[in-house]
N, C-alpha and C positions, 0 to 999 in steps of 0.2 A: 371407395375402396379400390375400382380399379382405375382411376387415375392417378391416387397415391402409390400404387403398385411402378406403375407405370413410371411415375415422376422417380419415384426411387429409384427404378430401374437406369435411366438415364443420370442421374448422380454415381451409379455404380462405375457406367461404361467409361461416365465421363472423367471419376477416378484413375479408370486403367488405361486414357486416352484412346478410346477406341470410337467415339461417337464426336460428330460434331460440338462441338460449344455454342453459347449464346451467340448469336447473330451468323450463325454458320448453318448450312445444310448438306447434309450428303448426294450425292448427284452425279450425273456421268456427263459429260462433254467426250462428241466425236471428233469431233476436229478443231485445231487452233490455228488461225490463221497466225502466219508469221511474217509480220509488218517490221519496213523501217521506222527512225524515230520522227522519221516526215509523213509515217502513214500510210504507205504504198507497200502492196503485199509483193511479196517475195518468193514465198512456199506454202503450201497447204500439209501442214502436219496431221496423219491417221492416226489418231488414238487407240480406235475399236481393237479388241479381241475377239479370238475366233475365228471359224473360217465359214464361207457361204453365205446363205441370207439370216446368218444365226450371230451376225456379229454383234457385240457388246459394245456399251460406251465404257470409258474409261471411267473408275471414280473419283471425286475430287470433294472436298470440303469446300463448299461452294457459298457465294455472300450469299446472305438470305437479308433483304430489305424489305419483304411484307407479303402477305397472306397474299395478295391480287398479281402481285407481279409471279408467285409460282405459280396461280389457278390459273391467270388469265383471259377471268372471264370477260374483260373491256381489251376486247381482241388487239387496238391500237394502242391501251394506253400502260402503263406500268410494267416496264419494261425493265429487267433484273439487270445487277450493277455488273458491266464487265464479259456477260456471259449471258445468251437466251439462245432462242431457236431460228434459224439462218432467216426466216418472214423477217425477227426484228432486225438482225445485225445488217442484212440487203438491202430491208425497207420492200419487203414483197408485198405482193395483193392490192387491193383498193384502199387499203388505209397504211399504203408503206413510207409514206411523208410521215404522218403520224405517229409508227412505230420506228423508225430512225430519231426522230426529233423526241422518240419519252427514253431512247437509247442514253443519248446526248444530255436528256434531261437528269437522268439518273445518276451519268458520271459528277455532272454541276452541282446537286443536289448534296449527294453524299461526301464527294471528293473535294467538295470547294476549290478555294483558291491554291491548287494543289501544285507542287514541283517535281512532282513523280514523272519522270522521264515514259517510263512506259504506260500508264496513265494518259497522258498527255498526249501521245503516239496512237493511243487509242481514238483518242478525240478525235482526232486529226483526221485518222481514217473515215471514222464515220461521219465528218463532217463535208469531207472534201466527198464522199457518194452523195448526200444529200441535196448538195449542189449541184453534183454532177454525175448521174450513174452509171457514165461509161467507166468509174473510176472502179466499180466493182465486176467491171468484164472479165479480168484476167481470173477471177474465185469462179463465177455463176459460165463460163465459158471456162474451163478448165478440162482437160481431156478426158481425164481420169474421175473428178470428183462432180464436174459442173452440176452434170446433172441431178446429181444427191440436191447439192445446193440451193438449184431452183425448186425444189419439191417444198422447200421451207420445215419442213418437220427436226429435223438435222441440230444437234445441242452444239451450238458452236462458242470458245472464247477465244483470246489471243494472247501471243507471244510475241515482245520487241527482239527484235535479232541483238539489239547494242545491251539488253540487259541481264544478269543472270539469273531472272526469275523462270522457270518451267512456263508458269501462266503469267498473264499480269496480275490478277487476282487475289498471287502469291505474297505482294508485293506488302513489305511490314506497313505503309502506310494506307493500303487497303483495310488491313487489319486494325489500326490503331480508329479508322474513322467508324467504321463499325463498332469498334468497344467503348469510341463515346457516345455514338446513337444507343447502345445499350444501357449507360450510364444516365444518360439524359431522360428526366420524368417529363413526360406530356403533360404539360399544363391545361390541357381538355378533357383527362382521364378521369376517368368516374375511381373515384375512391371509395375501397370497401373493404370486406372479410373475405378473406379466401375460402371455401369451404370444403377446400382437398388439404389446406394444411394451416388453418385457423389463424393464419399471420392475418396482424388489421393492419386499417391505413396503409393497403397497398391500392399498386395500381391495376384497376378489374380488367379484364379481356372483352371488348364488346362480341365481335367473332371469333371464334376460336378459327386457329392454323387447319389448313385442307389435310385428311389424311389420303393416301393414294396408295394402290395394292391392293384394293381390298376387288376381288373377283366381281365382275358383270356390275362393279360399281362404276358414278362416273367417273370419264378417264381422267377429268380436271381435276378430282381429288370430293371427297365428303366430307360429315362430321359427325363426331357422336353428341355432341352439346350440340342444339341449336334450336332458334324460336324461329320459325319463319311467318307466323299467322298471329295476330292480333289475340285470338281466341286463348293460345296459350300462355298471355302475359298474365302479369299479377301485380296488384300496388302500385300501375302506371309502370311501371317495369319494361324494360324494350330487350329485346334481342338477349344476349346472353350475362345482364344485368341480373334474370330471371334467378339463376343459378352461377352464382361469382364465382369466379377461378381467376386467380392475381391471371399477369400477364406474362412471368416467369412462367409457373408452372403450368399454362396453359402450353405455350411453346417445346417446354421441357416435355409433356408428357408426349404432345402430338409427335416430336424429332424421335422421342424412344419406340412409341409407336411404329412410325414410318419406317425405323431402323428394320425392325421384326417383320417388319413385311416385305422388306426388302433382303432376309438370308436368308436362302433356303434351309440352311442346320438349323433354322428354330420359325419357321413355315410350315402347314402343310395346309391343302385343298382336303377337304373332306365335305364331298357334294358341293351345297353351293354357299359353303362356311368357308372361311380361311381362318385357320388356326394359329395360335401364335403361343408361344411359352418360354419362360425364361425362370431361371432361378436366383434368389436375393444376394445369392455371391456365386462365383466361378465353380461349378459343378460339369464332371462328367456326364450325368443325367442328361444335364441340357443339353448338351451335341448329341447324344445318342437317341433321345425322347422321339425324332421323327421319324427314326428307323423302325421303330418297332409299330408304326401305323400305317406307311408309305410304302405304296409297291416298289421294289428294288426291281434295279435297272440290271439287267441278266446279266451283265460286267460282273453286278457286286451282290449276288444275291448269295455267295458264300458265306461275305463277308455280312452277309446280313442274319442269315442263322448264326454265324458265330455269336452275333451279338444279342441275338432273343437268348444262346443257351447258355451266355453270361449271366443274362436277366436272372436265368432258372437256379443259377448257381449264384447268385450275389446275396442267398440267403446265406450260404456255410463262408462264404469270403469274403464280405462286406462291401462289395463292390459300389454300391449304390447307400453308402451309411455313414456318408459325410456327417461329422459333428454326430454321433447317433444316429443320425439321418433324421433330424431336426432343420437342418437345411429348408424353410420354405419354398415351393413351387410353384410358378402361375399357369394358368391356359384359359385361354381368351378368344374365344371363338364368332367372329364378327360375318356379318351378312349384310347385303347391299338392300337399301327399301328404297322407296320412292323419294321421302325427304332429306334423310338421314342415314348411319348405319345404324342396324340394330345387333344387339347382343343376343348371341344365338347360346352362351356358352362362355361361365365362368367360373371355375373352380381353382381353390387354394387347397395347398393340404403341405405337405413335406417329401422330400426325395423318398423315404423307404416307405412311406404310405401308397405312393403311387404304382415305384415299383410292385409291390406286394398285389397291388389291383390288376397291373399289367401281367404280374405272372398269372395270378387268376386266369386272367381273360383268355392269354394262351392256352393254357391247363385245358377249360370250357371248351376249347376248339380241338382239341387233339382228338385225331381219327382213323380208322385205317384207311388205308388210300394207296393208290399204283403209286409204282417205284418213281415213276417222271413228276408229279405231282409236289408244287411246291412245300417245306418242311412245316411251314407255319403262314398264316392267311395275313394279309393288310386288310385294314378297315376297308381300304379302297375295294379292294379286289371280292369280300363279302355285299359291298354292295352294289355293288355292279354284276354282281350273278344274281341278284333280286329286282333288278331295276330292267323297263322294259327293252327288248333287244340286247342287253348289256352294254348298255351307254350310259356314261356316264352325267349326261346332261339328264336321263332320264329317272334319275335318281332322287326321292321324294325330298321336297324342300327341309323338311323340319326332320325328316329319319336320320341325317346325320349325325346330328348334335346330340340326339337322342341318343342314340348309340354310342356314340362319344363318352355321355355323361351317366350310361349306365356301367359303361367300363370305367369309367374314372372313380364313381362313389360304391362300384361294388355291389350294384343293385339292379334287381332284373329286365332283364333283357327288354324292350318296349315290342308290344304284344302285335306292333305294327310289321316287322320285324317277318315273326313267326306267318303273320297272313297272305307279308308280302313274296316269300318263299313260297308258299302254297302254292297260293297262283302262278307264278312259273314256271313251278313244275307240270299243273297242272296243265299250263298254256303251249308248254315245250311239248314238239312228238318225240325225240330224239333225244336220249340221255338227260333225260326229265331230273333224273338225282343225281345231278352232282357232287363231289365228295366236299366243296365248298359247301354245297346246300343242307347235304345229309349233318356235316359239323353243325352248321347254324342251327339247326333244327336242336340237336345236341343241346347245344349248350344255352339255348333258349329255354327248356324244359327243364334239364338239371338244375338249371341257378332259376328258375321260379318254383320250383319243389323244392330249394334250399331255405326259399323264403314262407315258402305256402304250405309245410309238411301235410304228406298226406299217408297213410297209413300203407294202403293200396298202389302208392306206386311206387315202382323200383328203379335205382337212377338207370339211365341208358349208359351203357357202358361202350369203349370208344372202338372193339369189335364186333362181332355175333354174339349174341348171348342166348342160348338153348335154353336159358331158366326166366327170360324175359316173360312173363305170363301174361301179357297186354296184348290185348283183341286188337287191337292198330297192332302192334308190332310184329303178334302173328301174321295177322292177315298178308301183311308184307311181305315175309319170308314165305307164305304162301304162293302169293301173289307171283313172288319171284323163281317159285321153282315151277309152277306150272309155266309160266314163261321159257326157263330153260328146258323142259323136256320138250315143248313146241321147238325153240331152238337146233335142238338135236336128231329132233324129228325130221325137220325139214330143215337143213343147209342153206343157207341164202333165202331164205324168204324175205318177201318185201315189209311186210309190215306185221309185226308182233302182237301179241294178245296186249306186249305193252306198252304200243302206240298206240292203240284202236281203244284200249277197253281201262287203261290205269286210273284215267278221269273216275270214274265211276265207280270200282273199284276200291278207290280211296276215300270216298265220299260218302256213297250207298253201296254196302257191300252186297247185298241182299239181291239185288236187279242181277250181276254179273257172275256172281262167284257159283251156284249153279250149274249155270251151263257150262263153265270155265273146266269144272270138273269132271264134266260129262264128255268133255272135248277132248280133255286129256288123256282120257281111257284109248282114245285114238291114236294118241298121239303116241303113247306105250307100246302098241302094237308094233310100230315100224321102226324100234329100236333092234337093232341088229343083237346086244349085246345085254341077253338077259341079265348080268352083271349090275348092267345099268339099270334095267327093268326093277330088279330087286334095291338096289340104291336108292331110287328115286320112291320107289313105295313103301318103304322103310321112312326115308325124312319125310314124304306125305304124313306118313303115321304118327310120328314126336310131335310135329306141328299142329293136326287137328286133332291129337288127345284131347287140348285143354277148350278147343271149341264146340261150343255145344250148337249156337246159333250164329247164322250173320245177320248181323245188327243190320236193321234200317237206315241207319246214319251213323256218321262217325265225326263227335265233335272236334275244333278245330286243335287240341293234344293227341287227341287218336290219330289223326291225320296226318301230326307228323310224328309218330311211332309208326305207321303205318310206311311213310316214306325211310323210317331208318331200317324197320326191319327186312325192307326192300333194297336197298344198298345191302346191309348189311351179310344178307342171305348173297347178293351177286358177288361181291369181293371174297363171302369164304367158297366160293365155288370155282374163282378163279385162283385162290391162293391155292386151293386144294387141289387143282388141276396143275400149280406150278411143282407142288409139293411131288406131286407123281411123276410128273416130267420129270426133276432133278432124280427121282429114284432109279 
């Protein structure tokens, strides 16, 4: 299913000419050297965009002659036609005889007995270094570029000055040789069934194409098909005979693949997954779908609410209701492992299905919260205020996807989630509940009491709620006002009842809350403005009407009522303190 997805996908792009073709790859080249047609360099043309150490290569539709020559795992040999990395075109390192001469081998190979003027100019060049490498001094001695050069990393091809090709690459008999190595069946090829699109008597894929982009994977590229151990063959079966995939749509899916990992409008990093999505024809959805997970870059975080509060309105304006909104959708969420990639995250559904789950999910997180406080949360940004220090490297392998896939099908929140919160708060001295944290909490309980009904409890609501009747909840707003009379009591004090004592508090309410109330009778005393005095012992009074006892413990949903009714109780005391001011 999702190679067929996949292979479709690239028959779409490659309808609307936007993805390479057979025997083509997408690719960046930084520099083109520009040679006469005797072979002798002339200029070094800069491709890159950008500015600083942040420059880009160029992109180009680039020959693609086989799996080894982009991995390049046989460091000297299999060397791409026309176009590699400055080691081959120089002949750098200990095996640079050897990557010159599969340079040379590749134009011979491909190009045959060829009359291509820039072609040939090519040759020439590489040949005359080969023999003689003072003939590459004026590129690797260059004032400006040399040093890139010698580094070898560097995507270099070339341009003939006498021709009017951009590249030589460009050049229609480059192209015409390629469409018959595509045309031409290997007479070695293991003939079979396809089993992504049931065509027989074709030709099988032994290895499949390296995919590359995929996060903390290798940098030479992975794959999602592959045998590499004895143990996973079958029938005498070898390498990816195992599981046939012609040779077309092997290439076809990995080039659609590759594509998606290479845009950021249908990318995202979520922990240590890279995401990918696309839809079966040209939809709005798809350009906008990473906006609504991916922290915005403070430039566009305007334009990034405008577009969640599209989402919220694309119920009454159809915004997201292509075709009905029958429209199929993909998301494909891949993770680096030791032999292979693994699938962390796959889900199909339709553009207004998703939507509908997206606006949910917002909905679920809606809070009260200071005015500076971004309008709505990215996935990124919730877990990264759960993960330890707020790093994002620090963020649990398998939480992401999870989370991913409990907003995408609608379905509760993973209870990993909820624990991982906990502990943060509980680990943080200093602004322990965050308004990120207090939402998560939110919406982790709401949408598992959507699934789990339970008579006895009341949704949490996205302010104070006075009629919340939940011993977590109370205890929080408890919690929170003896905190503020300490506050008020003492100006600047170093450390609060809820730095020192929230732990505990939140957990075993019984050891703390005690003495907590005995403290506070002190702390009454040294308020200047019996006003106050009566204020505060007035909300003591609504809040422990309905407490009879403090519980010994507090399960891990009390825990976090217990954290919202503590937000919840600070924000209306600050709204209420703003309320006065404007009066």
């Amino acid at each position: 299913m999702i190679l067929l997805a996949l292979k479709e996908y690239y028959d779409r792009k490659a309808a609307e000419g936007t993805i390479a073709q057979d025997g083509w790859i997408k690719g960046g080249i930084d520099f083109l050297l520009e040679i006469d047609l005797d072979g002798f360099l002339q200029n070094i043309a800069d491709l890159r965009e950008g500015e600083g150490k942040k420059k880009l290569s160029h992109s180009f539709s680039l020959p693609n002659i086989g799996k080894q020559a982009l991995k390049h795992s046989n460091s000297g040999k299999d060397a791409n036609l026309l176009w590699d990395n400055a080691a081959f075109v120089f002949g750098l390192g200990e095996k640079g005889n050897l990557r010159l001469k599969s340079m040379i081998e590749a134009i011979d190979q491909w190009m045959g007995q060829t009359s291509d003027a820039g072609v040939l100019a090519v040759r020439s060049f590489l040949q005359r270094g080969l023999e003689n490498r003072c003939h590459f001094d004026p590129a690797l001695n260059h004032p400006e570029y040399g040093k890139i050069m010698q580094e070898g990393s560097a995507k270099i091809s070339f341009r003939v000055l006498q021709t009017s090709y951009r590249a030589v690459f460009l050049s229609p008999e480059v192209a015409s040789a390629l469409e018959r190595a595509e045309g031409t069946e290997d007479p070695n090829s293991w003939i079979g069934t396809c089993l992504v699109t049931g065509e027989q008597n074709t030709a099988v894929e032994a290895t499949h194409p390296v995919i590359k982009g995929i996060r903390n994977a290798q940098p030479s590229g992975a794959n999602i098909v592959s045998f590499n151990k004895d143990a996973f063959n079958s029938y005498s079966k070898t390498q990816s005979f195992n599981a046939p995939v012609s040779k077309v749509v092997a290439s076809r899916y990995v080039k659609a693949l590759n594509t998606l990992l290479d845009s950021p409008r249908q990318r995202l990093n979520i922990g240590d997954a890279s995401v990918v999505f696309w839809a079966e024809k040209q939809s709005a959805f798809e350009s906008d779908f990473s906006f609504f997970f991916q922290e915005p870059e403070k430039k566009d975080s305007d334009a990034e609410t405008e577009r969640v509060k599209s989402l919220f309105e694309s119920v009454k304006t159809g915004a997201y209701a292509e075709d009905s909104g029958d429209t199929r959708f993909f998301i494909l969420g891949l993770a680096p492992n030791i032999a292979r990639i693994s699938i962390r995250l796959w889900q199909v559904g339709t553009v207004s299905e998703f939507s509908a789950k997206i606006r949910e999910y917002f909905d679920d997180f809606t809070i009260v919260k200071p005015p500076k406080e971004p309008e709505y949360y990215s996935v990124w940004r919730i877990l990264v205020n759960i993960a330890v220090q707020d790093k994002s490297e620090n963020i649990p392998s398998n939480l992401a996807g999870d989370f991913m896939r409990s907003i995408l099908e609608g379905t509760p929140y993973p209870i990993t989630l909820l624990q991982a919160v906990l502990r943060r708060i509980r680990s943080d001295t200093k602004y322990r509940v965050k308004p990120v944290r207090a939402a998560l909490i939110k919406a982790y309980l709401n949408r598992y009491h959507r699934f789990y009904p339970d008579q006895r409890y009341k949704e949490v609501e996205w302010e104070l709620d006075t009629n919340q009747m939940s011993v977590g909840y109370r205890l929080g707003r408890l919690f929170a006002v003896l905190e503020k009379i300490q506050e008020e009591a003492n100006p600047g004090i170093n450390a609060t009842i809820g730095e020192r004592f929230y732990g505990a508090a939140g957990t075993t309410p019984v050891t703390v809350f005690a003495n907590l109330l005995r403290l506070k009778n002190h702390h009454l005393v040294k308020l200047e403005s019996k006003g106050r005095v009566i204020y505060f012992e007035r909300l003591l009074g609504e809040i422990m009407e309905h407490l009879k006892v403090f519980p010994a413990h507090l399960n891990l949903h009390e825990q976090g009522l217990f954290a919202i009714g503590y937000y919840h109780q600070r924000q209306a005391f600050f709204t209420t303190k703003k309320n006065v001011d404007l009066a």
